[in-house]
GUTIBA-71554 format. One record per residue (C-alpha): x, y, z; residue number from 1; residue in one letter. Coordinates in nm, 2 decimals, padded with zeros to 4 digits, always signed. Layout:
! GUTIBA-71554
ATOM   east  north     up resi resn
ATOM      X      Y      Z  NUM    A
...
! end
This chain:
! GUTIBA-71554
ATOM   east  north     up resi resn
ATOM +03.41 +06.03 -10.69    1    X
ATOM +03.57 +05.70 -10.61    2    X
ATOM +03.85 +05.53 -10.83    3    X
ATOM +03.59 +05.23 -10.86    4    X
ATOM +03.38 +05.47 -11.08    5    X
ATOM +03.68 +05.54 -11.31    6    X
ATOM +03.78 +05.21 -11.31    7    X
ATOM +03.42 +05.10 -11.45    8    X
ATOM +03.39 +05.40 -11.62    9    X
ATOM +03.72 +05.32 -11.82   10    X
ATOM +03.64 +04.97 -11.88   11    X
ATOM +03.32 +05.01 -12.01   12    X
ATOM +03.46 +05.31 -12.25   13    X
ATOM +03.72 +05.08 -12.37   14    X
ATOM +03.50 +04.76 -12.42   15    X
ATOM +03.15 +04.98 -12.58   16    X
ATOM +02.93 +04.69 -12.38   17    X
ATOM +02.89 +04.73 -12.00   18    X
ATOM +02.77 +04.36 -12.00   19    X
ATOM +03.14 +04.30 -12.11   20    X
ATOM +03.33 +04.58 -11.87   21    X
ATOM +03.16 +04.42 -11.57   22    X
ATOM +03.30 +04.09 -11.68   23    X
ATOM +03.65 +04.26 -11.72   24    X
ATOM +03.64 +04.41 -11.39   25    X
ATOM +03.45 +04.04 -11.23   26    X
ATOM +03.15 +04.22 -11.10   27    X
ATOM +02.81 +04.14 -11.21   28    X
ATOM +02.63 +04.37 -11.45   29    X
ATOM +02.38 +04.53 -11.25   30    X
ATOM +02.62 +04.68 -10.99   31    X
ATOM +02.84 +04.79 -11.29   32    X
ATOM +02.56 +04.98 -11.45   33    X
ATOM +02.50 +05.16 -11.09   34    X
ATOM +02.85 +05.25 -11.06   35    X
ATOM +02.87 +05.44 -11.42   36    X
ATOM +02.50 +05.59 -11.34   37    X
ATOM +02.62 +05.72 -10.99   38    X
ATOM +02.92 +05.87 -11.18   39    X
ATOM +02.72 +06.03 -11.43   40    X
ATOM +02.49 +06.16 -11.15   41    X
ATOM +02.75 +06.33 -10.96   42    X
ATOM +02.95 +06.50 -11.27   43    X
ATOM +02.60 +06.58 -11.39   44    X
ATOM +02.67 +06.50 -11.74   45    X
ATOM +02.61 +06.16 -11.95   46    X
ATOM +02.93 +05.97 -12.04   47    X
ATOM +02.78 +05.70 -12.26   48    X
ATOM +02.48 +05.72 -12.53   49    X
ATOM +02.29 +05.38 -12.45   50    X
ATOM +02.22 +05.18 -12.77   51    X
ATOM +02.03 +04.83 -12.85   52    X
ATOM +02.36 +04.67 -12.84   53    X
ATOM +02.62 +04.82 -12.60   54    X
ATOM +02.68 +05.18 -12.61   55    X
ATOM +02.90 +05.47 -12.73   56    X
ATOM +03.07 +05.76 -12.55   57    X
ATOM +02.94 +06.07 -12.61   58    X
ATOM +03.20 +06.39 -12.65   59    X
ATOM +03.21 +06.50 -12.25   60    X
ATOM +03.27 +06.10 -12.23   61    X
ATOM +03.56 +06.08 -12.48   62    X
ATOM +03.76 +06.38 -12.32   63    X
ATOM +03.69 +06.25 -11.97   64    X
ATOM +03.80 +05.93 -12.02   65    X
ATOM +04.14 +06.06 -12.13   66    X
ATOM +04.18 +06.20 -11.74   67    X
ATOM +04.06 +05.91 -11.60   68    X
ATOM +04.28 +05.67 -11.78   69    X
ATOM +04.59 +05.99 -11.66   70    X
ATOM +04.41 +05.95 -11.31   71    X
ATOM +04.40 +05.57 -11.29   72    X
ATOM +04.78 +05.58 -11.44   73    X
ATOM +04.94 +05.83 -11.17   74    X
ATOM +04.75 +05.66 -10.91   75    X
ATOM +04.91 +05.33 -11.00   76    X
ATOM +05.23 +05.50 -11.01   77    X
ATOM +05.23 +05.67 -10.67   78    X
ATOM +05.08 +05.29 -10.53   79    X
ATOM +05.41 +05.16 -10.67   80    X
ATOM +05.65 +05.46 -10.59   81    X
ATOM +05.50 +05.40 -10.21   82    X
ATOM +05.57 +05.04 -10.24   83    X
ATOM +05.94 +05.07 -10.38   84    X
ATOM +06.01 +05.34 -10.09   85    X
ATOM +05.87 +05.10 -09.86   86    X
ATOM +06.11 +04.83 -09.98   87    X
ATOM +06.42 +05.12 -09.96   88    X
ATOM +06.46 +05.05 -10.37   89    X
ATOM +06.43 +05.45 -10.39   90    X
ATOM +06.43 +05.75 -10.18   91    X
ATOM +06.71 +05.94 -10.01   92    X
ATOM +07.00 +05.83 -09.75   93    X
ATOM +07.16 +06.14 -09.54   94    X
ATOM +07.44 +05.97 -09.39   95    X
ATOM +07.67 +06.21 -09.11   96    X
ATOM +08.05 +06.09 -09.12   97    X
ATOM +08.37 +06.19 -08.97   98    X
ATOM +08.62 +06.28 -09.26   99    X
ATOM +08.92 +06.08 -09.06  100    X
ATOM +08.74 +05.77 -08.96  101    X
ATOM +08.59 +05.68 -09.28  102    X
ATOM +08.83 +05.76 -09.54  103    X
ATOM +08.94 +05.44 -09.56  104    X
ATOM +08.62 +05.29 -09.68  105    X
ATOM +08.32 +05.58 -09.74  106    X
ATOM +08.41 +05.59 -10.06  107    X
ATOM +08.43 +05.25 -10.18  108    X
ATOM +08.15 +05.17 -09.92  109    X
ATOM +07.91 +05.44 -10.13  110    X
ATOM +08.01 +05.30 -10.44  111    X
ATOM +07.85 +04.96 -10.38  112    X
ATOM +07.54 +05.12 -10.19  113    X
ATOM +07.51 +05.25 -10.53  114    X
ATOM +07.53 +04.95 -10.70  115    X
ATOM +07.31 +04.78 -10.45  116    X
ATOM +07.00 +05.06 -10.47  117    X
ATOM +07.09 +05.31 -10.73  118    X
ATOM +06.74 +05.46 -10.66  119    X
ATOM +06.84 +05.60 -10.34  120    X
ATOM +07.01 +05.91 -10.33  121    X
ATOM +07.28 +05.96 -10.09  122    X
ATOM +07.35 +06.29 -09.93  123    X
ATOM +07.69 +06.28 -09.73  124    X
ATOM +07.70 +06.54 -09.43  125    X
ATOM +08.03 +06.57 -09.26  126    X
ATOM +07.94 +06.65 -08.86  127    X
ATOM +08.13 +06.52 -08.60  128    X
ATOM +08.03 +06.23 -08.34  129    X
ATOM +07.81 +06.46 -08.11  130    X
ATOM +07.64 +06.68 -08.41  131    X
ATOM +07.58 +06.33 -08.55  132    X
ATOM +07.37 +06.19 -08.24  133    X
ATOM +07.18 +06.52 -08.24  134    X
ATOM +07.11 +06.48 -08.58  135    X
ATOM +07.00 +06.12 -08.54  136    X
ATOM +06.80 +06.20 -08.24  137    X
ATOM +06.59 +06.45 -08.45  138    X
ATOM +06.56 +06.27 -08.79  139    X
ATOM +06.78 +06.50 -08.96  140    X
ATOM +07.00 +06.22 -09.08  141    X
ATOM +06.92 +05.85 -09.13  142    X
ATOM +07.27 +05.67 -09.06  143    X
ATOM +07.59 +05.82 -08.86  144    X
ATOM +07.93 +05.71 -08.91  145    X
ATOM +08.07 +05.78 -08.58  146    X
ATOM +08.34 +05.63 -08.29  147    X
ATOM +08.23 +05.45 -08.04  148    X
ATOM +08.21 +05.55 -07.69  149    X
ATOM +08.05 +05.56 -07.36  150    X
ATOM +07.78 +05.81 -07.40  151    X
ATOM +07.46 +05.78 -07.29  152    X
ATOM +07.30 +05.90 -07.60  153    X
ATOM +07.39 +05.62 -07.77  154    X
ATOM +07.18 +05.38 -07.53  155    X
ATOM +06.85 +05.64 -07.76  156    X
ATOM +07.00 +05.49 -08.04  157    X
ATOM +07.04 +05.16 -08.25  158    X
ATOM +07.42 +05.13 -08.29  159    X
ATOM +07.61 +04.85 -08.48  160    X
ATOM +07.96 +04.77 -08.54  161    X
ATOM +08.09 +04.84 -08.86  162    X
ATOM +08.43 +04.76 -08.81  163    X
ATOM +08.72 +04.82 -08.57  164    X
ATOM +08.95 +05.08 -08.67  165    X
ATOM +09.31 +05.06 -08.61  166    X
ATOM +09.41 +05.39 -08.41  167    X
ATOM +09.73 +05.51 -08.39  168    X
ATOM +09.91 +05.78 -08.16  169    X
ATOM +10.26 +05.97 -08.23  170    X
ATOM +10.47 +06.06 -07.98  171    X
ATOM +10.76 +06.24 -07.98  172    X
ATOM +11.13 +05.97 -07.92  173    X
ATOM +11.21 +06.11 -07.63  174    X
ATOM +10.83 +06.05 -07.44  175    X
ATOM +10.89 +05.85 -07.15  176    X
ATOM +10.58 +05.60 -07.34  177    X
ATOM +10.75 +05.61 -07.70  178    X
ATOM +10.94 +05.27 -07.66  179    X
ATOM +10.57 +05.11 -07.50  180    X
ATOM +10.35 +04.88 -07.81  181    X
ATOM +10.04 +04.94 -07.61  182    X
ATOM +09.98 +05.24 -07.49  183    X
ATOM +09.66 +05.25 -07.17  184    X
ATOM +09.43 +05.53 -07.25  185    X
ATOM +09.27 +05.64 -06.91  186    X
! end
């Protein structure tokens, strides 16, 4: 059975005249009638009683046509669901995140993803930078909030600056680098 059959099938139900349905659906009449005789054919049952002027839905016809309009409906529905997951209007986000470098922002930075898409679902995993590359890597999350660095790894992935984050280091007064304002790190 095809959805062209329940869409015919439907339209002629609602409008009683198949002269009228196939004008509804812009097909000519003769095609129309084929399609609701092939239907009937392969359920093996009649849908309509045929009368001088337009016809009538017999019982089997009046209960089917209440799961074909449910058919038609949830079809439409998953079309649309597809088509707004498409778009990323709903679905699910996993993000990975290091606890100390996004403090600052993860919250307020969720808070307008929220307000943004409040269809999608976020699902926060805390994982540190290498648990988040693997995780990337194999589709087990979608974004990772990591530090930057020289790893290869990264060349697998698509990686964008978010921001720069101001690191600090403590060192005890009487380190012979304490009194330095830039410290070199290799």
């Amino acid at each position: 059975m095809k959805f062209r059959h329940l869409e015919c099938f439907v339209a002629a139900a609602e409008e009683l005249n198949f002269t009228h349905a196939a004008a509804r659906l812009h097909v000519s009449q003769p095609p129309f009638s084929k399609q609701i005789h092939d239907l009937e054919v392969e359920l093996g049952i009649e849908l309509f009683q045929r009368q001088p002027k337009g016809v009538s839905l017999t019982a089997a016809g009046r209960v089917f046509l209440l799961d074909a309009k449910f058919i038609l409906q949830t079809s439409e529905e998953a079309i649309k669901k597809a088509q707004r997951i498409s778009r990323g209007e709903i679905g699910e986000l996993v993000v990975g995140y290091l606890p100390a470098f996004t403090q600052d922002f993860l919250g307020s930075a969720l808070e307008l993803w929220r307000q943004t898409a409040p269809g999608v679902a976020v699902d926060c995993v805390e994982m540190d930078g290498a648990a988040q590359e693997t995780s990337l890597l194999q589709g087990l999350i979608d974004v990772g909030l990591l530090l930057w660095g020289e790893r290869p790894v990264l060349q697998l992935l698509q990686v964008r600056h978010l921001l720069d984050y101001p690191a600090r280091v403590a060192l005890p007064r009487t380190h012979p680098l304490a009194d330095r304002l830039v410290l070199p790190l290799g």
